[in-house]
N, C-alpha and C positions, 0 to 999 in steps of 0.2 A: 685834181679837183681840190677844192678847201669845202671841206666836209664838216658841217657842227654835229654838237650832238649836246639833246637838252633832256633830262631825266636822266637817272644812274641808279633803278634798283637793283640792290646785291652786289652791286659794281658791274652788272654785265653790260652796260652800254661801254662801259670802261676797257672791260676786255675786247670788245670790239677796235673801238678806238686806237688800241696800243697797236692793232693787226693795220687799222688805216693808215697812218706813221707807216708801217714796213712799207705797204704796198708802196708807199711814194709820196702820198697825201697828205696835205696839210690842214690839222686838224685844231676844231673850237671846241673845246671841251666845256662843260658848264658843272660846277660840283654846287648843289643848292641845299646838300644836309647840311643841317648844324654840328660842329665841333661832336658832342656825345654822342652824336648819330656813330656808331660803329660799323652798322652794315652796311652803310649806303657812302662812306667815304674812301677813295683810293687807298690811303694812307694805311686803311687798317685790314688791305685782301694780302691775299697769300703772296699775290706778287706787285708787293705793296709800290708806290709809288713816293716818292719824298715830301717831304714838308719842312717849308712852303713849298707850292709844286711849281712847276717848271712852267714856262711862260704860255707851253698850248692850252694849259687847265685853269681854269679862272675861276677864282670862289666868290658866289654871289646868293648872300642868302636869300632864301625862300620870302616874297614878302608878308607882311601880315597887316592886316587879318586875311586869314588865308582864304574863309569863304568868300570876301570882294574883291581878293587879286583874282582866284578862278574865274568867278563873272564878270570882274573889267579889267581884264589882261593888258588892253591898250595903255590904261594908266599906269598897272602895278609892273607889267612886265616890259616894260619899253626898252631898257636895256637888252633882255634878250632878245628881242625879235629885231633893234635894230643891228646888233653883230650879226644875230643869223644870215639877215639882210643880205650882210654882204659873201653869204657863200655860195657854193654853186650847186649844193644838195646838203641832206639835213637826215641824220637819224634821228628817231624822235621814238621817248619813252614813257611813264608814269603820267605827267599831264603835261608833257609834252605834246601827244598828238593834237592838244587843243590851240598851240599855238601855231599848226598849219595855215589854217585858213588868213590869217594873218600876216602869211609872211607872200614876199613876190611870188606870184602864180606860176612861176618859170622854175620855181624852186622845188625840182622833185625831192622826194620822201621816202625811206623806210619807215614803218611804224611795228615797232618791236614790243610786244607786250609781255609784263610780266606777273596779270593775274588781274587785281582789282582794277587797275588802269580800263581793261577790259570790259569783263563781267560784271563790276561794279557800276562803274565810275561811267562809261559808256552803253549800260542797261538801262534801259527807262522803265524798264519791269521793276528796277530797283530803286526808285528815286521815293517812292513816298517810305520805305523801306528807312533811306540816308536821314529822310528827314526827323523821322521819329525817335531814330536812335540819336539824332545829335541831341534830344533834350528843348529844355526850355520851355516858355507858355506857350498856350495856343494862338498869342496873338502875333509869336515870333513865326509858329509855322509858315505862315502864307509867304513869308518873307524867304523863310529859307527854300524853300520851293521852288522860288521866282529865280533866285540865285545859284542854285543848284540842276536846277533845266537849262538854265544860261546856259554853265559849264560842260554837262553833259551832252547838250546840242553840238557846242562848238566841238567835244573831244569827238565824237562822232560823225562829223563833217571831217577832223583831220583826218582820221582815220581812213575816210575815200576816198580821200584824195592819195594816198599812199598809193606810190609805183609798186609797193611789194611788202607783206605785211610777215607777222614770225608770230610763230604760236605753236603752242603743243599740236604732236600729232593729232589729226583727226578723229576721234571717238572715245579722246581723255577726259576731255568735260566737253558733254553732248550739249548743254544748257548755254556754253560759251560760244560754240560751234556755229548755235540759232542764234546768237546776236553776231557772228561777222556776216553770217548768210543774211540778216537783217538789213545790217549797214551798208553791204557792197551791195546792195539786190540792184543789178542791172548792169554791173563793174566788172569786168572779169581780170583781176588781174592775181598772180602766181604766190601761191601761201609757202613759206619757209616752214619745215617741223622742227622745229628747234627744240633740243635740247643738248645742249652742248656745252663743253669746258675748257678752258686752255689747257695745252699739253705741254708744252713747250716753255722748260724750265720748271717743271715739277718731276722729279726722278724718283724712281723705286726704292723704298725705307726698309733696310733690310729688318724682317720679323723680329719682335722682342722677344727674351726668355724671361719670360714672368711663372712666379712656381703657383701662383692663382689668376685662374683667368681674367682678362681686364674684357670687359666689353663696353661697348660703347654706343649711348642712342642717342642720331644725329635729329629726328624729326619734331618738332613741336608735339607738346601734346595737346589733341585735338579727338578723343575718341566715343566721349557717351552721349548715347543716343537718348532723347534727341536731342541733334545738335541744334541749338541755338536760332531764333530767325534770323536770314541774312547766309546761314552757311549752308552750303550745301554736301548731296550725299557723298559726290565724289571730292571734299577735303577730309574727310574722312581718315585720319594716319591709323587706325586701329592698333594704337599702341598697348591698348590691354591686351591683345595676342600674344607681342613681345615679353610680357612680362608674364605671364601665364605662359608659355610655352619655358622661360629663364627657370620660375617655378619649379615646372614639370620634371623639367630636365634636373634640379640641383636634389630634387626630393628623391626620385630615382637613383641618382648617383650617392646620393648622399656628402653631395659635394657643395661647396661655396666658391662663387665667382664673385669678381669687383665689378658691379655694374655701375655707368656713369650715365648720369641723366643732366639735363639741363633747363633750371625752371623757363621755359616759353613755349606758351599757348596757354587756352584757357578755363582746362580740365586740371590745374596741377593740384590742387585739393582732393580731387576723384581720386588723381592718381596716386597718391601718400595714403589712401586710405584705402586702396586695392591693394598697395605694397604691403601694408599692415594684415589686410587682410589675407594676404597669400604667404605673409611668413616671412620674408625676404628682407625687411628693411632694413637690419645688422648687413647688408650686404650693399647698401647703395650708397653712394655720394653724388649728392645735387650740387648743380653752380649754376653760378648766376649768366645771365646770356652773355656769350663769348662772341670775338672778334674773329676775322675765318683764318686769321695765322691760331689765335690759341686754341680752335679745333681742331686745325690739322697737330699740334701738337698731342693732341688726344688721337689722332686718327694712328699716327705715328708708334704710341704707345700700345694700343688694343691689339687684341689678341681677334676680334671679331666686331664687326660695325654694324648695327642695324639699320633698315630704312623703313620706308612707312609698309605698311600690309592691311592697307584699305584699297580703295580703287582708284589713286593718284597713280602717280609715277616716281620713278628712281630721280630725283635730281640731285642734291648734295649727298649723294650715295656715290655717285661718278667720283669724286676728288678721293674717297679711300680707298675703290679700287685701283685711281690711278699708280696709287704707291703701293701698294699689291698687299689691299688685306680683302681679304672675301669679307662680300655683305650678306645678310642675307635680309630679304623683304619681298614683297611683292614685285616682281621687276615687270610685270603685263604684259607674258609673253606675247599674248593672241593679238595685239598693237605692235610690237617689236619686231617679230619673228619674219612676218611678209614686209617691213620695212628693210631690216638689216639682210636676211637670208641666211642665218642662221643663229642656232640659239646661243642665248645669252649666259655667260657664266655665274649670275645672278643667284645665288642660296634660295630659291623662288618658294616660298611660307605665304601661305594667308589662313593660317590654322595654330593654334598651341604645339597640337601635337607635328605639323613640320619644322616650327621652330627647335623644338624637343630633338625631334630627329636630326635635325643639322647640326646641332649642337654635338651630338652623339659625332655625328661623323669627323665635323671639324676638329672638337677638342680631343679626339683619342689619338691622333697624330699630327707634331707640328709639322711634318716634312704634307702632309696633307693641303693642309693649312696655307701653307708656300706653294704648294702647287695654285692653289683654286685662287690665291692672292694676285700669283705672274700672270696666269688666266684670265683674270679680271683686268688688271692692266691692259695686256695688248690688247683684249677686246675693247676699251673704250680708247685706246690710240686709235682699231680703226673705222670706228663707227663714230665717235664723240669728240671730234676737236673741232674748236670753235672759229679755228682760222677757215675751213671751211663755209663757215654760214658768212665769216667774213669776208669772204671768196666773193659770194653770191650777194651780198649785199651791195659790194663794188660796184661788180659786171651791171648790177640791175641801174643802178646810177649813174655808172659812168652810160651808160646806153639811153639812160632818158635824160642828161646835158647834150649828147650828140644830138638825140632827137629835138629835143626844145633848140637849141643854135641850131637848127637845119643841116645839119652833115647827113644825117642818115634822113631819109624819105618811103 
């Protein structure tokens, strides 16, 4: 098949892509960040891609303004949808799902989400929501509205027309869950649980000897209540646990660790000023948001990684186990557990005092340490590699080109 693929959040359409390439396929790749964009460019993931890229990846920036390319795609996106045009299936991400309905009808679809695309962008619980927080008078509102339904109609049209759609397991965010049961209602077709990482070319980092612990926290911070309109309860990272249970554990021991934070999300004032207030802040260094090579550089170094301990899920917690340092976070077992079929090596905290206690166990032995690290590895070798969901993303395509040419009946 000639496969495109239009959105790249996180790079994970990317990683997809590179597994399409193996299988056989020949692939249209669309890179629409700008240069500074770090996350969302090939060039700057762990398994980084070259620059300038190579002739299947084509850079075509985003147009602007960006609220009337979303609303008249025909005019602003005309390049992509006539490449699309010519393939014979299409992954499709971020506002990609909107330019389904747009492309030849014969043109089946993955529609791979990777959060707001979703629950935002294709809720219409959330549109006056979009409008309000973009700003401006009230005589623009009626305007952005009109422009903003446009879009969200169309991304929600892509979306069912999708042979096969990819989203967190079932009961990770309940609120997201009622907008695909919205969109498909009468559809019935097969939901991927994705959460997954490439394996393949990232190898085991053998543990540092650091004489002060290094830890390290991968999640935005995102924790006081209440959050914000627009967020909800399950983004929740409860990163004040994390630092209160650090607390708990250095007062106790009477010990000092190197904690590494990294200013993004939109508590980081809160959070300098819980630091202060729990005593710690002689002990932390902030930076500025990193590219996903210079966190694995941090993942590499840490003696301990943490992840979120609210009621999300493990996601950039998978890349430190892969190189075998224990996390510890909320990993949701009672989600997991009937998925995988057994439990998960996950440092499982949604409390100060289990963060306190891991600490306890981790840091009084590295050969510990190393064990619960190798642990952590092979478990997401055999539950979490991404060539799998790209497995399944194939077979679902390659089975609705047969079907659309008439081979299968």
């Amino acid at each position: 098949m000639k496969v495109g693929f239009l959105g790249n959040v996180n790079n994970y359409p990317y990683v997809l892509a590179r597994y399409f390439r193996e299988f056989g396929h020949e692939v249209l790749f669309f890179v629409t960040a700008p240069p500074e964009d770090r996350l969302h460019r090939p060039e700057h993931f762990v398994l980084a891609e070259s620059y300038p890229y190579p002739d299947w990846i084509h850079e075509v920036p985003f147009p602007k303004p960006i609220s009337l390319a979303l609303a008249f795609p025909k005019l602003y996106f005309k390049s992509y949808i006539d490449a699309l045009n010519t393939c014979d299936a299409v992954v499709l991400n971020d506002f990609g799902h909107s330019i389904k309905p747009l492309l030849r009808k014969n043109i089946p679809s993955v529609s791979v989400f990777s959060g707001s695309d979703l629950d935002v962008n294709a809720n219409l619980d959330m549109l006056e929501h979009q409008v309000n927080a973009s700003g401006g008078s009230a005589w623009q509102k009626p305007i952005k509205r009109f422009l903003l339904k446009k879009y969200m109609m169309r991304q929600r049209e892509g979306i069912r027309q999708a042979s096969m759609i990819s989203y967190f397991p079932t009961g990770i965010i309940p609120p997201a869950d009622a907008v695909i049961q919205d969109i498909l209602k009468g559809r019935n077709i097969p939901r991927y649980p994705h959460c997954h990482i490439p394996i393949e070319g990232i190898e085991y980092v053998p543990y540092p000897d650091n004489s002060v612990p290094i830890l390290f926290n991968l999640t935005r911070f995102l924790w006081k209540e209440p959050l914000p309109p627009g967020f909800g309860a399950w983004e929740n990272k409860r990163n004040d646990i994390m630092l209160r249970g650090v607390a708990n554990w250095c007062t106790k021991h009477q010990r000092e660790v190197q904690l590494h934070l990294v200013e993004k999300g939109i508590h980081i004032a809160e959070t300098k000023a819980l630091i202060q207030q729990l005593g710690i802040a002689h002990m932390i260094t902030w930076h500025t948001e990193m590219s996903h090579k210079d966190i694995f550089s941090f993942y590499a170094k840490s003696d301990i990684v943490f992840e979120q301990m609210g009621s999300h899920i493990l996601t950039g917690g998978l890349y430190p186990m892969l190189i075998g340092r224990p996390v510890i976070g909320n990993g949701r077992p009672e989600i997991f557990r009937p998925i995988h079929g057994e439990d998960s090596p996950v440092c499982q905290a949604k409390s100060p005092e289990e963060v306190s206690e891991w600490l306890d166990i981790l840091l009084s032995d590295k050969s510990l340490r190393e064990e619960r690290g190798r642990k952590s590895r092979e478990f997401v070798i055999r539950h979490f590699n991404i060539k799998d969901e790209a497995l399944a993303f194939a077979e679902t395509l390659e089975n609705a080109v047969k079907i659309s040419a008439g081979y299968v009946r």
